[in-house]
KEKE-3310 file (N, C-alpha, C; in steps of 0.2 Angstrom, whole numbers, plus 5000, padded with zeros to 4 digits):
npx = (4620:4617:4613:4601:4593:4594:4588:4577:4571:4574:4563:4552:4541:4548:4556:4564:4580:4588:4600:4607:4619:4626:4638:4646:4659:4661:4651:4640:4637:4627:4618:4617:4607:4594:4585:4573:4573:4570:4576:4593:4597:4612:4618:4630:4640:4655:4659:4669:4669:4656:4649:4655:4644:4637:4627:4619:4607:4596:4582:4582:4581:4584:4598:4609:4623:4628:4641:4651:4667:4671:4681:4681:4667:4655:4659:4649:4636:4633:4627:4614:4600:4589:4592:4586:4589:4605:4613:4628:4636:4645:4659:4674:4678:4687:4688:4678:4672:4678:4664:4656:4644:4637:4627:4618:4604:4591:4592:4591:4593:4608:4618:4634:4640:4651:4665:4681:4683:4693:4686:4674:4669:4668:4657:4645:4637:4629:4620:4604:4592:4595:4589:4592:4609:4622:4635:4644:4656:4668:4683:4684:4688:4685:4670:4664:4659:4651:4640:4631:4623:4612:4597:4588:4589:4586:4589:4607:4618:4634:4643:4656:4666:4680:4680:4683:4681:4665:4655:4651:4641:4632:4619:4610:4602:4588:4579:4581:4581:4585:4600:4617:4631:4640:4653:4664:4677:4674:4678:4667:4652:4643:4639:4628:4619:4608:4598:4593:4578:4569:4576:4574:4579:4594:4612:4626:4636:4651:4661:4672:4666:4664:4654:4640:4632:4629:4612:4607:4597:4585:4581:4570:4570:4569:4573:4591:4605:4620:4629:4646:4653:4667:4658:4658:4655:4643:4649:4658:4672:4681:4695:4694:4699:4698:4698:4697:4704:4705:4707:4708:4702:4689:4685:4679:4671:4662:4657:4652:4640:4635:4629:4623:4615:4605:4604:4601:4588:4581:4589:4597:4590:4587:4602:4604:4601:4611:4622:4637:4635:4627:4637:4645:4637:4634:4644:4648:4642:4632:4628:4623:4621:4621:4616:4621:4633:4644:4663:4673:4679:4676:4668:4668:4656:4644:4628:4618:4604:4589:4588:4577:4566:4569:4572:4563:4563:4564:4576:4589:4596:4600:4609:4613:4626:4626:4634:4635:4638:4646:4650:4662:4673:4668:4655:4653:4653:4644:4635:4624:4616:4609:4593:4591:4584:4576:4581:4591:4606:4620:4638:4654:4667:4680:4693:4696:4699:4693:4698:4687:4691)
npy = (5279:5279:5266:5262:5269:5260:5249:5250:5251:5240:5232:5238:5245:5254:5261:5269:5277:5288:5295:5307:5321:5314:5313:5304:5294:5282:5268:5261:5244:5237:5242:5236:5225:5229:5225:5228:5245:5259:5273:5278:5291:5299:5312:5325:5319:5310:5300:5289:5280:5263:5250:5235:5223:5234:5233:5225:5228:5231:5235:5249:5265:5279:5285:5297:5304:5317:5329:5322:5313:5305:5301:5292:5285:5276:5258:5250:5254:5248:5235:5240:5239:5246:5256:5274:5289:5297:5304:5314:5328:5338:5332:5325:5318:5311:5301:5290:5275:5261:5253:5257:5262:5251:5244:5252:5255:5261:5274:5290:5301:5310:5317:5325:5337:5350:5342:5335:5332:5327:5320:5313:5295:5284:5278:5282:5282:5274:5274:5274:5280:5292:5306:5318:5330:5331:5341:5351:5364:5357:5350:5348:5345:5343:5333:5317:5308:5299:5306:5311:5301:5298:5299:5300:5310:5327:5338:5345:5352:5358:5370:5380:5374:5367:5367:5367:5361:5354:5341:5337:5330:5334:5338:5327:5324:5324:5328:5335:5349:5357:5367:5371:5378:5386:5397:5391:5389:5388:5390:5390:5384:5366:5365:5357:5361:5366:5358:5353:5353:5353:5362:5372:5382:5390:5394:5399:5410:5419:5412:5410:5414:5420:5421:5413:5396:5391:5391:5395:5401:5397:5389:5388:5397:5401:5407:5414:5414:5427:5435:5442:5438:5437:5443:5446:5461:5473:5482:5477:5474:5468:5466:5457:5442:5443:5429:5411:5396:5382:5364:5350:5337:5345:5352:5342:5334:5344:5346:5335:5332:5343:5344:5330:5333:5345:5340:5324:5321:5311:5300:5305:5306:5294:5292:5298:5290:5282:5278:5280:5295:5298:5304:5313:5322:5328:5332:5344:5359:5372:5384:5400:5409:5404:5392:5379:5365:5364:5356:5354:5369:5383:5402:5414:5422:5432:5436:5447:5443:5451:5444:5440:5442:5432:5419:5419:5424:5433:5436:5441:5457:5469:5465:5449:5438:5426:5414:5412:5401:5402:5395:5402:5417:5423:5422:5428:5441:5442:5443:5452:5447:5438:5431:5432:5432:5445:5446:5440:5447:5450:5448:5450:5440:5433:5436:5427:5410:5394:5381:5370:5357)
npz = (5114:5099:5099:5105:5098:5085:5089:5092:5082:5075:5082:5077:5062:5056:5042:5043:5046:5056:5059:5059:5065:5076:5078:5074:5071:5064:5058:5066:5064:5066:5059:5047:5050:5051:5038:5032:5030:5022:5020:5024:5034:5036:5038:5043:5053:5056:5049:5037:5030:5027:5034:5029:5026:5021:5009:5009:5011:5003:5002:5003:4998:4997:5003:5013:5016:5018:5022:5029:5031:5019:5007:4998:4987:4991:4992:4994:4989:4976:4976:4978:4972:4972:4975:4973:4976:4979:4991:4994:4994:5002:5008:5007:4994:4981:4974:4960:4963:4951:4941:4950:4946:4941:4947:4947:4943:4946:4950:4953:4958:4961:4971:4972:4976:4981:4984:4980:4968:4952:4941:4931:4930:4914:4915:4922:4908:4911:4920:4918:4922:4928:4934:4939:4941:4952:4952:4958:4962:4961:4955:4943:4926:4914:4907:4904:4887:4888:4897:4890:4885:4896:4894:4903:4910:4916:4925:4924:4935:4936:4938:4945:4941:4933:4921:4903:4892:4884:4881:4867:4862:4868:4864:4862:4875:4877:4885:4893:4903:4914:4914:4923:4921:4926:4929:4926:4912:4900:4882:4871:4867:4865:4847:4846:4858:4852:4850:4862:4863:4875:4885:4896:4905:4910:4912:4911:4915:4920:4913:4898:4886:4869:4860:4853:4850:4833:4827:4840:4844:4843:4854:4869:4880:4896:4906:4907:4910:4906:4912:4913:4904:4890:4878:4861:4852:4844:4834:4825:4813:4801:4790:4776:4765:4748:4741:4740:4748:4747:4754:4745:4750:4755:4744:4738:4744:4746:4731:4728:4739:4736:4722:4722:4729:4722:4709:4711:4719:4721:4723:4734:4743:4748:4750:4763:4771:4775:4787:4786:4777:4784:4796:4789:4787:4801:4805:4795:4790:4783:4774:4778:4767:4753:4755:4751:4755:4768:4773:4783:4782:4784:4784:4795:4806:4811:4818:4827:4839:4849:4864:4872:4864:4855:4862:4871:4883:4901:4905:4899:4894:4879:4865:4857:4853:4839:4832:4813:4801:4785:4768:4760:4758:4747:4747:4758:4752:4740:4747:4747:4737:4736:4745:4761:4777:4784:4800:4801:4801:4795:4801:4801:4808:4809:4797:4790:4782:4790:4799:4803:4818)
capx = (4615:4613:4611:4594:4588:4594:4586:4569:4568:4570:4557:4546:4540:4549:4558:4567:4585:4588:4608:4612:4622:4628:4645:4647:4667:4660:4644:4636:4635:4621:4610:4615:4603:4589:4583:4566:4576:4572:4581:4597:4601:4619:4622:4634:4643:4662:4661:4673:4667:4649:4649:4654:4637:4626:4624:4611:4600:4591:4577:4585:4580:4587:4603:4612:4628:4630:4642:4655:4672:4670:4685:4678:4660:4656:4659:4643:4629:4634:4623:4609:4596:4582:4592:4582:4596:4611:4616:4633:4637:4652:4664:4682:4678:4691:4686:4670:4676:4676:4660:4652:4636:4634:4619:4609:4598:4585:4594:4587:4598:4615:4623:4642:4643:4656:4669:4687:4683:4695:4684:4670:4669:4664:4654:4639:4633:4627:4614:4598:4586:4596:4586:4596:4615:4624:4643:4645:4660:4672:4688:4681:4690:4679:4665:4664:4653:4643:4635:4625:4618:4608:4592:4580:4593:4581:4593:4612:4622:4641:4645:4660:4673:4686:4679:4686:4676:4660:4654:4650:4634:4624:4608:4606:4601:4582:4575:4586:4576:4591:4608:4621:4640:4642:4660:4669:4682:4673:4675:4663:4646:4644:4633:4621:4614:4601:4594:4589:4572:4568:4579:4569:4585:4602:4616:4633:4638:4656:4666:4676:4661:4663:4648:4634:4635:4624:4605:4606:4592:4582:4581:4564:4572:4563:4577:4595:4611:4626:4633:4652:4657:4669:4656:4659:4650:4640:4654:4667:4675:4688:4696:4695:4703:4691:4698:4698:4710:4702:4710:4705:4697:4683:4681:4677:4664:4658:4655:4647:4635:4632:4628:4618:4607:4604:4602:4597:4584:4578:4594:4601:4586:4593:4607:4605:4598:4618:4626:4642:4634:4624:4641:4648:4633:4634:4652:4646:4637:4625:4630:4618:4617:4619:4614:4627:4635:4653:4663:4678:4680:4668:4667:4666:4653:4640:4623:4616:4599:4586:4586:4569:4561:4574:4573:4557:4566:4563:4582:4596:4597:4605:4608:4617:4632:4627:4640:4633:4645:4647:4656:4669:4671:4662:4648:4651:4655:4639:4629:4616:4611:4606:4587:4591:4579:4578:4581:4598:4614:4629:4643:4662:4673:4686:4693:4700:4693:4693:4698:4684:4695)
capy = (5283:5277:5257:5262:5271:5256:5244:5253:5253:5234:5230:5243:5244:5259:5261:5276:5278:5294:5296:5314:5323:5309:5313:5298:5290:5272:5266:5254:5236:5233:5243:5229:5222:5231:5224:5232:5249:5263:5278:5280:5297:5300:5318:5326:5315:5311:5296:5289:5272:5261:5245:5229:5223:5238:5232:5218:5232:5229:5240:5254:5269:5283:5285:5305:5304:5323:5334:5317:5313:5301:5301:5288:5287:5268:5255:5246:5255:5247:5233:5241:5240:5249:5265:5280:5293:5295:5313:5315:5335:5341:5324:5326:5311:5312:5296:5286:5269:5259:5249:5256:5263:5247:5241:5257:5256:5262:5278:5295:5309:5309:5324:5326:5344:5352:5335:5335:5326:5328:5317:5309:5288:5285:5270:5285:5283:5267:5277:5275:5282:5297:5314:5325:5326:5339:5339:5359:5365:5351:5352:5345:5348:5340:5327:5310:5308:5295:5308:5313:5293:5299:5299:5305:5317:5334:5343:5349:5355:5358:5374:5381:5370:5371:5367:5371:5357:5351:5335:5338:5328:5336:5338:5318:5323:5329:5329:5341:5356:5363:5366:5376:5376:5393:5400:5388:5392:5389:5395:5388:5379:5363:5366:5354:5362:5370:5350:5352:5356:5353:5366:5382:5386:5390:5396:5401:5415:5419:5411:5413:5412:5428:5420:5407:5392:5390:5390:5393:5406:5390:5386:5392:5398:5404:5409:5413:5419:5425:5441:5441:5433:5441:5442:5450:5467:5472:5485:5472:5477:5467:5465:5450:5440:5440:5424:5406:5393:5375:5359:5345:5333:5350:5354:5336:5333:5350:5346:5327:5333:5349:5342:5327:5337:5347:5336:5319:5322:5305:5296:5308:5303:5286:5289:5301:5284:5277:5279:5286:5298:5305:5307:5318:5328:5330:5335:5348:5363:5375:5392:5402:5415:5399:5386:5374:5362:5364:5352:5359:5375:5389:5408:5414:5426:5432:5440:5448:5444:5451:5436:5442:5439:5426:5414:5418:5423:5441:5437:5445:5462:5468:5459:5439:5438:5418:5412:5409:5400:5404:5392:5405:5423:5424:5419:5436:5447:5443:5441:5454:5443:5433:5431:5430:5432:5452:5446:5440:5455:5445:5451:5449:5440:5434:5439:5422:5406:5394:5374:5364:5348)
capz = (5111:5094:5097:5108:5091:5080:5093:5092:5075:5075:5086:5075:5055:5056:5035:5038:5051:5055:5061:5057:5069:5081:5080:5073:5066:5064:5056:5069:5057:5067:5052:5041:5051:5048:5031:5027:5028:5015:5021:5030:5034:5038:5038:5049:5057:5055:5045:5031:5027:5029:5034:5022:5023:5019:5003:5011:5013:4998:5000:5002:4992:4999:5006:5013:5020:5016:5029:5032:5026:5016:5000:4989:4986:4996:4984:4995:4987:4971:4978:4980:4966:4972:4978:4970:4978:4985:4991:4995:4996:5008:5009:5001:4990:4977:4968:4961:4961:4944:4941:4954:4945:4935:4947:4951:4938:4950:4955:4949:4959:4962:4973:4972:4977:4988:4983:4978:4961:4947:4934:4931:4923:4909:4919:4922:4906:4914:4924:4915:4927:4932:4931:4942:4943:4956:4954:4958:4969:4961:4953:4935:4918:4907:4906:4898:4881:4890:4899:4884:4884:4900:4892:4906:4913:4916:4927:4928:4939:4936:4940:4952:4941:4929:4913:4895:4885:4888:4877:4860:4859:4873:4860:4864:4881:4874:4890:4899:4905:4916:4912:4924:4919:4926:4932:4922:4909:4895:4878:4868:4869:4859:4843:4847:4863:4848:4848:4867:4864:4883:4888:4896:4910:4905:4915:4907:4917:4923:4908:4893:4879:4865:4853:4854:4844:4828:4828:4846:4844:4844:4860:4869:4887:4899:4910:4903:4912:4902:4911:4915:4897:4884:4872:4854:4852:4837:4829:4817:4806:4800:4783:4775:4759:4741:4736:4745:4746:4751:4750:4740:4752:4756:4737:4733:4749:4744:4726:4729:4741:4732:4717:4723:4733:4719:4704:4709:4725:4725:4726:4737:4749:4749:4753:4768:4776:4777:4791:4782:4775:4792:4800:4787:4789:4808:4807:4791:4791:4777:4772:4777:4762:4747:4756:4751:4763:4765:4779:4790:4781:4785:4785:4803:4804:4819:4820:4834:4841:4855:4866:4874:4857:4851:4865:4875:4892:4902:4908:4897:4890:4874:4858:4859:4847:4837:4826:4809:4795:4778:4765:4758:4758:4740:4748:4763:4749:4737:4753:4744:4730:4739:4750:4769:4782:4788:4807:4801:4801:4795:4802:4799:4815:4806:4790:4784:4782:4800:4799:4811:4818)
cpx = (4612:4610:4606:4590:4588:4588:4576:4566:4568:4565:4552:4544:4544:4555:4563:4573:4587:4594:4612:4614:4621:4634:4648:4656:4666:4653:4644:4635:4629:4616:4610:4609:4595:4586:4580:4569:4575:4575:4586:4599:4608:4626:4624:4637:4651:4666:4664:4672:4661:4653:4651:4650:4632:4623:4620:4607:4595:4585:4576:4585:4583:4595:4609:4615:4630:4636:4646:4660:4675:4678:4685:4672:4659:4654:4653:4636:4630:4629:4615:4604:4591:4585:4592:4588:4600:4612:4624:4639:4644:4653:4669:4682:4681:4694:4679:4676:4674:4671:4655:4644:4633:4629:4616:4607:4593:4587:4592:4590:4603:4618:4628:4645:4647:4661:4676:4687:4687:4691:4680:4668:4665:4655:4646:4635:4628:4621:4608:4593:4588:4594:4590:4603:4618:4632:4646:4652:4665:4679:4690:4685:4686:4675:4666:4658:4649:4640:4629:4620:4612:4602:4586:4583:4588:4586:4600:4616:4630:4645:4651:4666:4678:4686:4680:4682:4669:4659:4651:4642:4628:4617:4606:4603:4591:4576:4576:4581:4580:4597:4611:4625:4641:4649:4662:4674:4681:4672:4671:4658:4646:4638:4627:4614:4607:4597:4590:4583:4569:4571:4576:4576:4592:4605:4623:4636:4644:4660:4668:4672:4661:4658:4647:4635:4630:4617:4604:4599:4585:4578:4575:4567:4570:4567:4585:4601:4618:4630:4641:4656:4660:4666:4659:4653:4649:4645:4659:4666:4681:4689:4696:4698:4696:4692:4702:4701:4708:4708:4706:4700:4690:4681:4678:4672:4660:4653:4651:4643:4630:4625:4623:4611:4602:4600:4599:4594:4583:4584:4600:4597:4589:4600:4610:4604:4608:4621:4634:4641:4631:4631:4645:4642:4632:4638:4653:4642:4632:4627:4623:4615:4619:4616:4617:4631:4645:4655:4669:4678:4674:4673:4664:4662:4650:4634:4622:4608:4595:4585:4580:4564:4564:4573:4569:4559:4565:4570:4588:4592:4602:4607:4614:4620:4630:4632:4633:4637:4642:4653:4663:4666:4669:4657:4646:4652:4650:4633:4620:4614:4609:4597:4591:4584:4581:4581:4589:4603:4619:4633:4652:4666:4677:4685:4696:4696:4697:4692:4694:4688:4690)
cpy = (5281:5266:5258:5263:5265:5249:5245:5252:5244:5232:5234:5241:5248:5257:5263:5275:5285:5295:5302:5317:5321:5310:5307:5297:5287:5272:5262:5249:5233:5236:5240:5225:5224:5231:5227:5240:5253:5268:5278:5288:5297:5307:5321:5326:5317:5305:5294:5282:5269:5255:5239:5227:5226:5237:5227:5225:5233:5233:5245:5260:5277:5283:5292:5304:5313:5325:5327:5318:5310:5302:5297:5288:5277:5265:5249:5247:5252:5240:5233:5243:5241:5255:5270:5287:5292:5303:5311:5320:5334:5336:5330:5320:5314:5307:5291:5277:5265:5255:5251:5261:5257:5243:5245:5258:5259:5271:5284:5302:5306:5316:5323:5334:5343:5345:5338:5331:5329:5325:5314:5302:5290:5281:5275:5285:5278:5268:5277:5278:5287:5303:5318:5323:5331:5336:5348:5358:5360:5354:5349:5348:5348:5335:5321:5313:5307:5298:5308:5305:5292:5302:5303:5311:5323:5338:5342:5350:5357:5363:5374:5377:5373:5368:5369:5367:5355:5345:5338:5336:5329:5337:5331:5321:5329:5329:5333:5345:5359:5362:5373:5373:5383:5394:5394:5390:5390:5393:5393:5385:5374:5363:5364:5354:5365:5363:5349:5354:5355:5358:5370:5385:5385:5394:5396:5407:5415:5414:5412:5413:5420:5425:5411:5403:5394:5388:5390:5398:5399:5387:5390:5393:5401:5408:5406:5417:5419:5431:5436:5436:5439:5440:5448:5455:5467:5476:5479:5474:5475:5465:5460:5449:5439:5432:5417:5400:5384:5367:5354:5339:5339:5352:5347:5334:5339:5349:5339:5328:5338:5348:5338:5329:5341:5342:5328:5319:5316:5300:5299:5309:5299:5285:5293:5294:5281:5281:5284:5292:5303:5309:5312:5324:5330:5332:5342:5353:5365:5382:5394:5408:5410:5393:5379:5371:5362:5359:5353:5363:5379:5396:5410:5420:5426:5436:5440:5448:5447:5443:5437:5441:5432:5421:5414:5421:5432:5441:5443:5452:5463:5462:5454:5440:5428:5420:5410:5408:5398:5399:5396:5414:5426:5426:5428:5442:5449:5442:5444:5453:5439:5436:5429:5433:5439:5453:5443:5446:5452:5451:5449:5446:5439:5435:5432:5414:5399:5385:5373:5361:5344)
cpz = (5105:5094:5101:5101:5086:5084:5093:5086:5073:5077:5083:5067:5052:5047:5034:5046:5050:5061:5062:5065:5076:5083:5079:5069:5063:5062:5060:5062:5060:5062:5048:5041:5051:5039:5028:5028:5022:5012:5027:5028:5038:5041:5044:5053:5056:5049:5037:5027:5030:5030:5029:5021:5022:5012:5005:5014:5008:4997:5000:4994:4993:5003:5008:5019:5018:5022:5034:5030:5023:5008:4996:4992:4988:4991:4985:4990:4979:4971:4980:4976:4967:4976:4972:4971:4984:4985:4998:4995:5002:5012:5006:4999:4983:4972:4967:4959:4955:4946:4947:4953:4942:4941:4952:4947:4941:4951:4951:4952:4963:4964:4974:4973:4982:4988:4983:4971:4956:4938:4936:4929:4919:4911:4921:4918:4909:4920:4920:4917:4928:4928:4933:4944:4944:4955:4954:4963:4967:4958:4945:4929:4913:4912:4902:4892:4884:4894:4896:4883:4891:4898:4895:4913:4913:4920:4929:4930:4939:4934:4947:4949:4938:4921:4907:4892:4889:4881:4872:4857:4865:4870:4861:4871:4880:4878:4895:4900:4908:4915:4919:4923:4921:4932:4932:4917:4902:4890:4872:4869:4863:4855:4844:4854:4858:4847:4854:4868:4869:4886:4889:4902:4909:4908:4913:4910:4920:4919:4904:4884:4876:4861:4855:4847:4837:4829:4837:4850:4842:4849:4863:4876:4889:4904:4905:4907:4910:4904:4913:4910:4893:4879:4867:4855:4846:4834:4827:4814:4803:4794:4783:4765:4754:4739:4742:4742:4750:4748:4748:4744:4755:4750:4733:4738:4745:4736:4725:4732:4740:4726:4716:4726:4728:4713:4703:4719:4727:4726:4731:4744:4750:4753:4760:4773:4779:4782:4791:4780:4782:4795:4798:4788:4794:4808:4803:4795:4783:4779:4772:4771:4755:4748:4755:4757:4760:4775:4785:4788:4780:4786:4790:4803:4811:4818:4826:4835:4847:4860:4870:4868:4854:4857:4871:4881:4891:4907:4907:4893:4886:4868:4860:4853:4846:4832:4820:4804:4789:4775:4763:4758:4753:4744:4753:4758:4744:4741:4751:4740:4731:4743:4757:4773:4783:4795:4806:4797:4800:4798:4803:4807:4814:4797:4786:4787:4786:4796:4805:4811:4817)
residu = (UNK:UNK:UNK:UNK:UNK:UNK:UNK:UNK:UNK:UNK:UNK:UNK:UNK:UNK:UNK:UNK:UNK:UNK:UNK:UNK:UNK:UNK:UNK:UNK:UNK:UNK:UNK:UNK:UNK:UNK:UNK:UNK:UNK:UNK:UNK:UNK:UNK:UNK:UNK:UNK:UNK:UNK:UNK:UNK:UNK:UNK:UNK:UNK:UNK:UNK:UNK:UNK:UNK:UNK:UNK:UNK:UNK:UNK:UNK:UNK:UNK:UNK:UNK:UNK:UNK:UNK:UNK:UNK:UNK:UNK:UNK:UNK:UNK:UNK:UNK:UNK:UNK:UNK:UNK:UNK:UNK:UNK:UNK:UNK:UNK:UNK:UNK:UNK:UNK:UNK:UNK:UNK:UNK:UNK:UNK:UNK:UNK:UNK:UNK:UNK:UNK:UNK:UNK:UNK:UNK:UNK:UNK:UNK:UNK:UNK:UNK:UNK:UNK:UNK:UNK:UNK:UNK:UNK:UNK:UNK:UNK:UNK:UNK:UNK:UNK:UNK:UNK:UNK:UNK:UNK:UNK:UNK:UNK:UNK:UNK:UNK:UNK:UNK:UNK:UNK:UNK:UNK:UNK:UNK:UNK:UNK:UNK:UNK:UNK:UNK:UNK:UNK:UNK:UNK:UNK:UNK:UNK:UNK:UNK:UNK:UNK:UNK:UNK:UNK:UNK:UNK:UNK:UNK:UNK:UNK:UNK:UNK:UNK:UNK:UNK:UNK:UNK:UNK:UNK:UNK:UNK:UNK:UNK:UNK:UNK:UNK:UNK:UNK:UNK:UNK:UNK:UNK:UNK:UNK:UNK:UNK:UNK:UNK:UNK:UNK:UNK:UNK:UNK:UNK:UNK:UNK:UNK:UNK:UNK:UNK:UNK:UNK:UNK:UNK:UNK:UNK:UNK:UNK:UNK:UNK:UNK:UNK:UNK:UNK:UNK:UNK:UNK:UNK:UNK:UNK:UNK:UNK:UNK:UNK:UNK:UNK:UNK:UNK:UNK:UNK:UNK:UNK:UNK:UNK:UNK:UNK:UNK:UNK:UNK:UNK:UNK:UNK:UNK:UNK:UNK:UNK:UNK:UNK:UNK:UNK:UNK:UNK:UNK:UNK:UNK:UNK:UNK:UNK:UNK:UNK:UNK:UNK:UNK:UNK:UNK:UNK:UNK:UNK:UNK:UNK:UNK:UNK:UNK:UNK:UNK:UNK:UNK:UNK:UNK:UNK:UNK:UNK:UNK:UNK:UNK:UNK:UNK:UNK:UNK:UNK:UNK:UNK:UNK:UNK:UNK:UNK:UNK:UNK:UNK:UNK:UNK:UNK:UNK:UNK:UNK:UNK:UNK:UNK:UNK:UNK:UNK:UNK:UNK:UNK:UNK:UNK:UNK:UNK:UNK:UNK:UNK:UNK:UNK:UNK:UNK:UNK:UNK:UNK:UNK:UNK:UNK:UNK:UNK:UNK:UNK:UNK:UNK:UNK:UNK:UNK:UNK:UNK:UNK:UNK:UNK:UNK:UNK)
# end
């Protein structure tokens, strides 16, 4: 039944093979032979492996083996330098083989839902082209950094796992516009999701988050889903210590950075340009009621915003618990001699003072 279809399609201009629910075990190797080839469809069959030569398919731009049972992800497409997608959905592929994104430069969605995946390579960041990227349904812990080097990323997907950390430099990715990570085990966001300014859809819902990172009231989202979190509520109340106890590599950043910024402005432009110097500032923060920069040691604090007014979105109800951190508990105990913005409520989470790693 299928070698009349492949045969028709020789004899034709025809671009596109269309193989879904064949009941296929075996890829015919006759579509090697089909060169000018742009889509094979594959879904629903039984298959577990492609032929050795489908990488001479060269033109190939499409490729949906969805609804097979595939356990590695076929280490032929790795030659095919004009395929746009691969959709790969409901397999038990439970490894990406090493090197095998290093020549889809062309490739722009990548589906890996419904898998067996334990981990991702690092070898993805090595997708340039990719907008959209499904890995939901998996058995993921984390992500690689080099995600974040996925530059025209715009959507996604990785929901349904088992994630505790997500990457740290996801504000590199400043083209994003969707994010799900929902009904994972995260407890924290990383600070720099307030850099996505692309971001308008945001999904967090059904994990371990009690307060939003810093400046996350930033973010313009049009859509935002955060029920089923142990968020923090607006009544804290917790005692805390008058007098703080810092060690010597935080009081000697604190006081060169302090000091510079203050007193010599123009050579403290200069020297923001050095490399050394940005990375202590990325790993720092700014008190928000002195404005002083302090570097792992901070005062853990929380305001609550409207996120309907705060974030643009007719999603969530209720006020959004952000972290804002304070250099020391000075700084939360003379908080009213100080100017703040009226929209911010400091409020106490912890009472003692909190080492970042």
């Amino acid at each position: 039944m299928v070698t009349p279809i492949i045969g028709r399609i020789l004899n034709s201009r025809s671009t596109t093979l269309d193989l879904s629910q064949k009941h296929l075990r075996i890829c015919p190797d006759l579509i090697c032979q089909l060169r000018k080839l742009e889509k094979v469809i594959l879904t629903n069959n039984e298959l577990n492996e492609l032929p050795d030569d489908f990488g001479n398919l060269k033109q190939l731009q499409l490729l949906d083996i969805a609804g097979n049972e595939f356990q590695i992800l076929p280490v032929q497409i790795q030659h095919l330098p004009n395929l746009k997608k691969v959709l790969a959905y409901r397999n038990k592929i439970k490894n990406l083989p090493p090197g095998i994104f290093g020549g889809l430069k062309s490739l722009t969605v990548l589906n890996l839902n419904k898998n067996e995946l334990h981990r991702i390579p690092a070898e993805i960041g090595g997708l340039i082209n990719l907008k959209y990227f499904s890995a939901e349904h998996n058995h993921l812990t984390g992500l690689p950094e080099e995600l974040c080097q996925l530059q025209q990323l715009e959507v996604l997907h990785v929901g349904y796992n088992s994630l505790v950390t997500f990457p740290e430099n996801l504000g590199s990715l400043q083209n994003l516009n969707e994010l799900y990570i929902h009904r994972n085990h995260l407890e924290e966001l990383p600070k720099s999701i307030s850099k996505c300014i692309q971001l308008t859809v945001l999904d967090v819902a059904s994990n371990n988050l009690n307060i939003f990172p810093v400046e996350f009231d930033k973010l313009h989202l049009k859509r935002f889903h955060y029920e089923c979190n142990p968020l923090l509520q607006s009544d804290l109340n917790p005692s805390y210590r008058d007098e703080d106890i810092f060690p010597l590599k935080e009081l000697v950043v604190r006081f060169f950075m302090n000091e510079m910024k203050r007193h010599y402005p123009l050579q403290w432009s200069s020297m923001k340009e050095r490399k050394e110097v940005q990375q202590i500032l990325e790993k720092g923060n700014h008190c928000v009621i002195c404005k002083g920069f302090h570097l792992n040691i901070h005062f853990k604090c929380a305001t609550f915003f409207n996120a309907k007014k705060g974030l643009k979105t007719q999603t969530p109800k209720g006020p959004i618990p952000m972290l804002i951190l304070l250099c020391s508990a000075q700084c939360f105990k003379n908080r009213s001699s100080f100017s703040i913005s009226p929209d911010i409520d400091i409020n106490l989470v912890s009472g003692d003072t909190t080492n970042i790693p």
